[in-house]
C-alpha positions as CSV (number, residue, x, y, z in Angstrom):
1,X,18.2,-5.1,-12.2
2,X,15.3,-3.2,-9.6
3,X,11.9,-2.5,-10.7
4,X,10.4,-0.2,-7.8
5,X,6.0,-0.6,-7.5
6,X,5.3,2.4,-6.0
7,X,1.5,3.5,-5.1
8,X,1.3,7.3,-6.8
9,X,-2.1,8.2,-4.4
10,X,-3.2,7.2,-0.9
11,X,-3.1,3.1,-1.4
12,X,-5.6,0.9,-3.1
13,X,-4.2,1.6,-7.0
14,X,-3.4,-1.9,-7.6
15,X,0.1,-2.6,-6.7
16,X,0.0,-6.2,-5.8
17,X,-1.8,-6.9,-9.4
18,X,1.0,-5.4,-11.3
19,X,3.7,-7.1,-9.1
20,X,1.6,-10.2,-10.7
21,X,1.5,-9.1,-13.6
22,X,5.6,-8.6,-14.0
23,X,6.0,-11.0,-12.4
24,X,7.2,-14.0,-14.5
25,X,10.2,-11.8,-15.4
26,X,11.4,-11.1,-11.8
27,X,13.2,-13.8,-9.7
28,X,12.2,-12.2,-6.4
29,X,9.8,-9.9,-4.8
30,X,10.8,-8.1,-1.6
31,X,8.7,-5.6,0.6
32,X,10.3,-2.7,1.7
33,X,7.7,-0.9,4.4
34,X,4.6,-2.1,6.0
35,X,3.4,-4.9,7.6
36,X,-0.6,-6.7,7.6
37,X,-2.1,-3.2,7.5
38,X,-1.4,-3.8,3.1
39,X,-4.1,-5.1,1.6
40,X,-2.9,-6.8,-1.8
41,X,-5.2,-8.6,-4.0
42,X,-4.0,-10.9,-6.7
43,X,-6.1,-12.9,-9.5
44,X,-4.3,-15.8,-11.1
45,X,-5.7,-18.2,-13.3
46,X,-8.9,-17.3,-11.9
47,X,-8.4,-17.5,-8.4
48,X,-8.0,-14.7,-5.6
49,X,-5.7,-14.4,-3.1
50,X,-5.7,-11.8,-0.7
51,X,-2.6,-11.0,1.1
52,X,-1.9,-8.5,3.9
53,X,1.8,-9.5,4.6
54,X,3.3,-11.9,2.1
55,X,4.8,-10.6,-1.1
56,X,2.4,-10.6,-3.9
57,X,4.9,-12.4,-6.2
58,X,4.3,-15.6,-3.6
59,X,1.6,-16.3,-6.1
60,X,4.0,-17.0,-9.2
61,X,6.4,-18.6,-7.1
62,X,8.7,-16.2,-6.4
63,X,11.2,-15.9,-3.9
64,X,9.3,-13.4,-1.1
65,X,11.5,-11.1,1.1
66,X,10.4,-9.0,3.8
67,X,12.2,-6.6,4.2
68,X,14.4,-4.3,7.1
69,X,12.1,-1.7,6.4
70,X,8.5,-3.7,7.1
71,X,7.4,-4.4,10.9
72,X,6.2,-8.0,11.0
73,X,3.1,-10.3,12.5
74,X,4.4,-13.7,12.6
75,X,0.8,-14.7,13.4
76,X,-0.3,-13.4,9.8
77,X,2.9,-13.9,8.5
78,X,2.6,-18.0,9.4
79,X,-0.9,-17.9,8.7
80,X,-0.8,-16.5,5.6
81,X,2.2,-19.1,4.4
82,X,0.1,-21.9,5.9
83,X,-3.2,-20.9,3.6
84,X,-1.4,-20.5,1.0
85,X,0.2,-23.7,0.9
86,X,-3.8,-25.5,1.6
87,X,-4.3,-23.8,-1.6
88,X,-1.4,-25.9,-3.6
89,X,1.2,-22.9,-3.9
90,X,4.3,-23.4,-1.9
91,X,5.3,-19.8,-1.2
92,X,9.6,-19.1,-0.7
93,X,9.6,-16.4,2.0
94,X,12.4,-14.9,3.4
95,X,12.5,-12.1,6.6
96,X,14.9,-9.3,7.1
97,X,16.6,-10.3,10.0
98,X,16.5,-6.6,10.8
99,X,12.7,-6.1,10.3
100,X,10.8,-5.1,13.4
101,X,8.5,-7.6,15.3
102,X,4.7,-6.7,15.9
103,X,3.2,-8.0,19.4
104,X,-0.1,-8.0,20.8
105,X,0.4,-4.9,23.1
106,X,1.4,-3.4,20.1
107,X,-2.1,-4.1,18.7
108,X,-4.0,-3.1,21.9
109,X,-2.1,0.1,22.2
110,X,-3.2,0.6,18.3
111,X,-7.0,0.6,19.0
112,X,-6.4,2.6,22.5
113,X,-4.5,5.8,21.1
114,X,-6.9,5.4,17.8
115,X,-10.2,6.4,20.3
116,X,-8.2,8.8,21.6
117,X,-7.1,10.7,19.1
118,X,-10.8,11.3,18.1
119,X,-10.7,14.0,15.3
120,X,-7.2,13.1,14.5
121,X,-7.1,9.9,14.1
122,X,-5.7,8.5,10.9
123,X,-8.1,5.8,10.5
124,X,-5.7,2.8,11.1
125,X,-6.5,-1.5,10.8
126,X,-5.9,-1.4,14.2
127,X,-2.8,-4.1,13.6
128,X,-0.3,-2.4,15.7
129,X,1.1,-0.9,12.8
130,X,2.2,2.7,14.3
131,X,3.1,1.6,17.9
132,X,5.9,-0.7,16.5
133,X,7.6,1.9,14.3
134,X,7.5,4.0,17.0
135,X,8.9,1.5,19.0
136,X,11.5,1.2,16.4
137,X,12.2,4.9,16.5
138,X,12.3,4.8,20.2
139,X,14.9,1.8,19.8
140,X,12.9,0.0,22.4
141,X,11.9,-2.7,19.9
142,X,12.4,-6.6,18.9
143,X,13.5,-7.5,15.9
144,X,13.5,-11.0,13.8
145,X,16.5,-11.5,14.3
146,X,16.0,-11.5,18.6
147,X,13.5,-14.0,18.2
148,X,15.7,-16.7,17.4
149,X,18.1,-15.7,20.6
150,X,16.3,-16.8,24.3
151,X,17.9,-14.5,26.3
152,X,18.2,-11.5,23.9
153,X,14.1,-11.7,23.4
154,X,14.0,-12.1,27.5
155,X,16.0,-8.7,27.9
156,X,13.9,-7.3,25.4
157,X,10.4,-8.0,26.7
158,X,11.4,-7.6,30.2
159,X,12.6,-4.0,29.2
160,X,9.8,-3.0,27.0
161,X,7.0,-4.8,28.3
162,X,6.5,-2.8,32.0
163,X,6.4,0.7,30.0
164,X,3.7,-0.6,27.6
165,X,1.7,-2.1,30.8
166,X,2.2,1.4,32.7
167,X,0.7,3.4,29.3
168,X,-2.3,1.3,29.0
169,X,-3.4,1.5,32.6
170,X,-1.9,4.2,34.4
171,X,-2.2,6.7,31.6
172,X,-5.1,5.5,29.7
173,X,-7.1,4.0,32.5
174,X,-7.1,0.5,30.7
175,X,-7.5,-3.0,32.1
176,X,-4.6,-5.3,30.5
177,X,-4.4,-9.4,30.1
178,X,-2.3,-12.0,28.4
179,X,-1.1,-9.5,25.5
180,X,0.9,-7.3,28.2
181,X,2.2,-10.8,29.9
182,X,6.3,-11.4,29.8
183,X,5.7,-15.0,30.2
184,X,2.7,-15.3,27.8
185,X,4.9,-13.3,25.2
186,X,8.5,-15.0,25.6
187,X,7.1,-18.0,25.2
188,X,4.9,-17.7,22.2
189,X,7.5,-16.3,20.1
190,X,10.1,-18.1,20.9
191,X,7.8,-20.5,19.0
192,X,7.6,-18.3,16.3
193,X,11.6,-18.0,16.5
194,X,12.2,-21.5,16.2
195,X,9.6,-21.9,13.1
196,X,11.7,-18.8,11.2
197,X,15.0,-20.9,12.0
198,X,14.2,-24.4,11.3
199,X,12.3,-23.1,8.0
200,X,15.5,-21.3,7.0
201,X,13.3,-18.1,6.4
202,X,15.9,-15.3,8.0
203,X,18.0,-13.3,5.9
204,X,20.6,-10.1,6.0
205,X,17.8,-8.3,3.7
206,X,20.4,-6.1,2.0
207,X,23.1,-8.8,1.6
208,X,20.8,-11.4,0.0
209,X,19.2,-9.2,-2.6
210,X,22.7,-7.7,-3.6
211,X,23.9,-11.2,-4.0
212,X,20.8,-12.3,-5.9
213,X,21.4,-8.8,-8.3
214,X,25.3,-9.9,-8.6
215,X,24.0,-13.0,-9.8
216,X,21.8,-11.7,-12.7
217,X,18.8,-12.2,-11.1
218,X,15.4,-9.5,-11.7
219,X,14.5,-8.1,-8.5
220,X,11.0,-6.4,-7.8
221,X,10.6,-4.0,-4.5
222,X,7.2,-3.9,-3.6
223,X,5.7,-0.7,-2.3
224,X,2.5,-0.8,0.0
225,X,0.1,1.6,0.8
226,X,0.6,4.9,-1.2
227,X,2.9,8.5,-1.6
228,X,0.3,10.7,-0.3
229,X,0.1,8.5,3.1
230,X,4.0,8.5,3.0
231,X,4.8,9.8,6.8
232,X,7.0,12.2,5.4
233,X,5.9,13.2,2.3
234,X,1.7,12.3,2.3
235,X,-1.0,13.7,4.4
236,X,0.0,14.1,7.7
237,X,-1.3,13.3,10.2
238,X,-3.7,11.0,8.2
239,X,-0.4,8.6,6.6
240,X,0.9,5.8,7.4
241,X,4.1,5.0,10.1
242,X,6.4,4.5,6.8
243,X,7.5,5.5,3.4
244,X,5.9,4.2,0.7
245,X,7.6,5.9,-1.7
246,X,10.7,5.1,-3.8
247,X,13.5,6.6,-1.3
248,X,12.0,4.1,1.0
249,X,13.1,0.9,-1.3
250,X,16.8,1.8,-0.4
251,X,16.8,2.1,3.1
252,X,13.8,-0.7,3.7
253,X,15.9,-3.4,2.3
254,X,19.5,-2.3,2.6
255,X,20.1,-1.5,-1.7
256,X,22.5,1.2,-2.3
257,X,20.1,4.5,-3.4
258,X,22.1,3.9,-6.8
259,X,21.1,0.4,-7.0
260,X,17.4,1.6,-7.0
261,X,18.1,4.7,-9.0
262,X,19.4,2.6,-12.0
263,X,16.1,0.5,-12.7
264,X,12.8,1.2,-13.1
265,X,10.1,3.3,-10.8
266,X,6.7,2.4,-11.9
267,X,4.4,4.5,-10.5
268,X,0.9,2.7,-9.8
269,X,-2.7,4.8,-10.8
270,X,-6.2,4.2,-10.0
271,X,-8.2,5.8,-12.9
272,X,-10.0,8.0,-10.1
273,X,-9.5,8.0,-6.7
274,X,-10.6,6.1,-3.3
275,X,-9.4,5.9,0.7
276,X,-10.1,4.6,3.4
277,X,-10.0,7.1,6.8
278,X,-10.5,10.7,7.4
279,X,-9.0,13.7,6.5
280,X,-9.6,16.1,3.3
281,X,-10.3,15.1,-0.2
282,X,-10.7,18.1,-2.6
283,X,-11.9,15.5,-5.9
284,X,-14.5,13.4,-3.7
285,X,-17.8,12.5,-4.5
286,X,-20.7,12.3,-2.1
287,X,-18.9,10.9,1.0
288,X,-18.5,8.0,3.7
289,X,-20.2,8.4,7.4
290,X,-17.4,8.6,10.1
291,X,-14.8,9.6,7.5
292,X,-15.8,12.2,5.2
293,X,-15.6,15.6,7.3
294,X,-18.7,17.1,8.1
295,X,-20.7,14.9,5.9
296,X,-24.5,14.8,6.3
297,X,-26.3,11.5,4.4
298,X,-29.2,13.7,4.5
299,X,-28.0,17.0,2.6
300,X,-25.9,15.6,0.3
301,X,-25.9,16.1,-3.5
302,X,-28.2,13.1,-4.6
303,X,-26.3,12.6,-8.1
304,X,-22.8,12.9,-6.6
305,X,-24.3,10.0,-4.0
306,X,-25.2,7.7,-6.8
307,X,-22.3,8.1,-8.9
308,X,-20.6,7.4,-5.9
309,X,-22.1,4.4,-5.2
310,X,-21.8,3.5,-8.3
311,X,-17.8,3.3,-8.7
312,X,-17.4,1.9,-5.3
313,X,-19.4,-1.0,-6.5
314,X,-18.2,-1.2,-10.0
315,X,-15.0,-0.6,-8.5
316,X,-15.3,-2.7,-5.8
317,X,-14.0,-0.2,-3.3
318,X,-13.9,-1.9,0.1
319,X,-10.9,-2.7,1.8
320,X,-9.3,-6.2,1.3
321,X,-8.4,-6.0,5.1
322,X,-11.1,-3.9,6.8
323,X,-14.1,-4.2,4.8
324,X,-14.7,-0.8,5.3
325,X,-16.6,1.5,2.3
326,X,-13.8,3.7,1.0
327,X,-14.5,7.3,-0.3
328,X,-14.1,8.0,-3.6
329,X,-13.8,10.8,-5.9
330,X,-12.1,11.7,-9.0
331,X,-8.9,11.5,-10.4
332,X,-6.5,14.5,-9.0
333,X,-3.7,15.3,-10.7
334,X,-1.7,17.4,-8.0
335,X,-1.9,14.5,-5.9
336,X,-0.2,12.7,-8.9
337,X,2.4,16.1,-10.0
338,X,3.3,15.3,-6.2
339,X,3.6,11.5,-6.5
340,X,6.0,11.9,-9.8
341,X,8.3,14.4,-8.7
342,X,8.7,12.5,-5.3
343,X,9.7,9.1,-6.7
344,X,11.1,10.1,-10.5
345,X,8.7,7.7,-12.1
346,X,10.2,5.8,-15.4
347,X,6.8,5.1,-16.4
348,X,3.4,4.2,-15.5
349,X,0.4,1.4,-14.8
350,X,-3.4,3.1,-14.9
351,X,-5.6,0.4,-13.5
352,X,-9.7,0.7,-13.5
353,X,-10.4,2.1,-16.6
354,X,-13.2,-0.4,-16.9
355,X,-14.8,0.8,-13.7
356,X,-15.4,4.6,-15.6
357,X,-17.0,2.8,-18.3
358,X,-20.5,3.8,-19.5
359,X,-20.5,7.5,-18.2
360,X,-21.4,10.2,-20.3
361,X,-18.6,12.1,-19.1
362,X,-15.4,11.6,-16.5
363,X,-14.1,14.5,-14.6
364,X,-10.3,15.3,-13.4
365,X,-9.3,17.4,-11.1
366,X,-6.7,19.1,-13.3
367,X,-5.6,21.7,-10.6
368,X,-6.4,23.5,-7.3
369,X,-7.5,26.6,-6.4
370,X,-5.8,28.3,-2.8
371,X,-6.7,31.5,-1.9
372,X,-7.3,32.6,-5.0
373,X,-4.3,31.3,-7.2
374,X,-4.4,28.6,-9.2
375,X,-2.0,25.5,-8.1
376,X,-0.4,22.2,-10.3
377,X,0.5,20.2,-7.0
378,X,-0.3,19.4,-3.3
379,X,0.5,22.0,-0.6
380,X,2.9,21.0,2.1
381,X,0.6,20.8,4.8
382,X,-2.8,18.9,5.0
383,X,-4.5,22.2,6.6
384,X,-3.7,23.9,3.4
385,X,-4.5,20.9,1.3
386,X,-8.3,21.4,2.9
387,X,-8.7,24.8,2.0
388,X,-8.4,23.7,-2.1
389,X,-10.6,23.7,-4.4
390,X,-10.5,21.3,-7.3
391,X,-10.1,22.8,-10.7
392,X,-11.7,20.4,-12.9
393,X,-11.2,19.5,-16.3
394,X,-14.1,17.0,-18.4
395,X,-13.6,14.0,-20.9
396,X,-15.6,12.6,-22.9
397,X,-16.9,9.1,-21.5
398,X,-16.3,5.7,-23.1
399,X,-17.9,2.7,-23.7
400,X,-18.3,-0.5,-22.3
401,X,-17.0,-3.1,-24.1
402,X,-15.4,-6.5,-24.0
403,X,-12.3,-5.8,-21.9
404,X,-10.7,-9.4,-22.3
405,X,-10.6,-8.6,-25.8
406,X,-8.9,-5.0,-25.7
407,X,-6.3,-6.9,-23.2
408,X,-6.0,-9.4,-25.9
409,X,-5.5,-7.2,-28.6
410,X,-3.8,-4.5,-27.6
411,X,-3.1,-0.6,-26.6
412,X,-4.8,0.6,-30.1
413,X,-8.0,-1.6,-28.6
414,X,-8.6,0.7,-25.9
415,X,-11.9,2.8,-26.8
416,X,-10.5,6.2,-28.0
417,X,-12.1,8.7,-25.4
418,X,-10.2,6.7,-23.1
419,X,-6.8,6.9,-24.5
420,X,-7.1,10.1,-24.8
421,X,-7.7,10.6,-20.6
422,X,-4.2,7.9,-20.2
423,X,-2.6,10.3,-22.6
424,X,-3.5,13.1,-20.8
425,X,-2.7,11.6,-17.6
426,X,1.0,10.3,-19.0
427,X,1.8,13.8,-20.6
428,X,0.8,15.5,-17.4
429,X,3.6,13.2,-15.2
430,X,6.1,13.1,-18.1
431,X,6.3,9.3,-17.8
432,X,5.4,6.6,-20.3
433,X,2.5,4.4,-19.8
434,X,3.7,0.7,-19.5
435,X,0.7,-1.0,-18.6
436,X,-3.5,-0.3,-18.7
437,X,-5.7,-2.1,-16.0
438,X,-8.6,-3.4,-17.5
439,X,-10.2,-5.8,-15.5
440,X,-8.5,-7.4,-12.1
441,X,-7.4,-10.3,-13.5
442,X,-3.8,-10.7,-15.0
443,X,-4.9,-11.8,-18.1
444,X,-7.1,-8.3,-18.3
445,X,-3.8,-6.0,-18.2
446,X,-2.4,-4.6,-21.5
447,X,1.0,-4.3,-21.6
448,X,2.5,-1.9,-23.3
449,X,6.3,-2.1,-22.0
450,X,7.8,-4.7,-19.8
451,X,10.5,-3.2,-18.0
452,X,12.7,-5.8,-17.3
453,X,13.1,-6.1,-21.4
């Protein structure tokens, strides 16, 4: 069977910990959109690993698939492998042999268009992300699978290369080296090419997890970033170049929709919420220079600052790729309505709970207000997403207490002002809560439903 991880806000909820956490039950873990721009943390037996490219279940030894649907760094994606196995794991990756290939121009082109977008940039890594799916769109791309043939990759870069040389310098005014070189290119990945062959690594995504399925095995598709970043269905322009959400399992890894459709879609929640980038944010508090709009350090609201501040550290709310502050604000429920009725959640993980601990009170943004009527979930449009207001709702807080033991002993452990806010939170999405986030180790979870049982 298929259990989907799908992020239910704008990334950041978690998702690689509760691919850890399921992760004894599943034989392999594929990625089905994204490529190094993910940033996944995992804790096991008290170690971290932070991964931007390989599958998070690389850390139990699972069988790691990248799928059609991800665009792929083999600098990262070798690099990653390579640290990994310093670190005594020997990580099983496999690559869609239709996945898309990331190159250097891609990542030059990344940080030239960001600065000139200005106001509308979406606040990317600056990994090349974007250009290559629009590369892939454009079907002016590589794939894996050209890497490993000489004189397919030659046609390719020959083709592709010249444009990508003409748009940094004739259209942006841009001076361009090695990274926009045919030579430099063909030869260093055909490297890469021969590394993916010899290591046995590509695969006919679709083919292989069907026959591992067919076989009785547990597969887990592995989601990155989050729904409202989805380039379809988030923020736009401030998403991401794929679809996070659960639509996105099928056709990033070749399953049949019905494949997906008859296992589980566990939608991942951050007790309140956090970004990183620009664009509007009707629950935040205080606010980030150079990404909240129009924020002012100097006129803010002093208490909204410090509780700010004080999430983002508890929280630890910098990203695991950019080290960027992200903004944070509270939880908001028609971003989650939204996030539910896209992907048809089975049930749900709520990390972070810990993090709220110790305030008097926690606040939810139970609705919007737009133009003067009251509304449940997010407006098609981001310009009509900025003109909400957030309708908020209050708990009572909860407090501190030894997590380790709650995850030890149990759902009923939890402190009860803070079941009540899950409860609320699960009645509001009509979906069951399978697991509570407690701390960010595995052994800090409590499970409440395994979903391959």
């Amino acid at each position: 069977m298929t259990v989907t991880i799908v992020g239910s806000q704008l990334g950041d909820e978690g998702k690689g910990g509760v691919v850890d956490l399921y992760g004894d039950a599943a034989d392999v873990v594929a990625r089905y959109q994204g490529g190094d721009n993910a940033g996944h943390t995992v804790v096991y037996d008290g170690k971290k690993y932070k991964l931007s490219l390989v599958p998070s279940g690389a850390v139990r030894g699972k069988v790691g698939v990248l799928g059609n649907g991800c665009v792929v760094n083999p600098e990262t994606l070798f690099d990653e492998i390579d640290t990994l196995r310093e670190r005594g794991l020997d990580p099983d990756v496999r690559v869609g042999e239709r996945a898309h290939v990331i190159f250097p121009y891609h990542r030059a082109l990344d940080g030239i268009e960001e600065d000139e977008k200005e106001e509308l940039a979406a606040g990317t890594t600056g990994r090349g992300i974007g250009p290559t799916y629009e590369d892939k769109a454009g079907r002016r791309g590589v794939r894996v699978g050209d890497l490993l043939d000489p004189d397919v990759l030659r046609e390719r870069l020959e083709y592709v290369v010249p444009q990508k040389r003409a748009l940094a310098e004739d259209v942006f005014g841009k001076q361009t080296g090695e990274e926009f070189d045919v030579e430099q290119l063909y030869t260093t990945y055909r490297e890469y090419g021969e590394r993916l062959a010899e290591e046995g690594m590509v695969v006919d995504c679709g083919t292989f997890l069907q026959e591992r399925i067919d076989d009785g095995d547990n597969v887990m598709l592995e989601g990155a970033q989050g729904t409202s970043i989805d380039i379809d269905h988030g923020i736009y322009p401030y998403v991401t170049s794929s679809n996070p959400t659960a639509g996105g399992a099928s056709v990033g890894t070749g399953l049949g929709p019905t494949v997906v459709g008859q296992g589980e879609v566990i939608g991942i929640v951050k007790a309140y919420l956090s970004r990183v980038g620009t664009g509007p944010l009707p629950t935040e508090l205080g606010g980030v220079e150079g990404q909240t709009p129009g924020y002012d350090s100097d006129g803010g609201d002093d208490d909204e600052e410090e509780l700010a501040t004080y999430i983002r550290d508890e929280g630890g709310e910098y990203g695991t790729v950019t080290g960027r502050p992200r903004r944070v604000g509270w939880l908001d429920m028609p971003m989650l309505r939204h996030a539910a009725r896209a992907n048809g959640f089975t049930g749900l993980a709520i990390n972070h709970i810990d993090v709220l601990a110790g305030l008097e009170e926690v606040t939810v943004g139970h609705a919007y207000e737009f133009d003067g009527e009251k509304r449940l979930t997010m407006p098609a449009t981001t310009e009509k997403w900025g003109r909400c207001e957030a309708v908020f709702r209050s708990f009572d807080g909860w407090p501190d207490v030894d997590w380790e033991a709650v995850a030890e002993d149990g759902y009923d452990a939890i402190p009860s002002n803070a079941r009540e806010y899950l409860e609320y939170v699960s009645a509001e999405l009509d979906a069951p809560i399978y697991a509570v986030g407690v701390g960010p180790g595995r052994e800090e979870t409590v499970v409440v439903e395994n979903p391959y049982e």
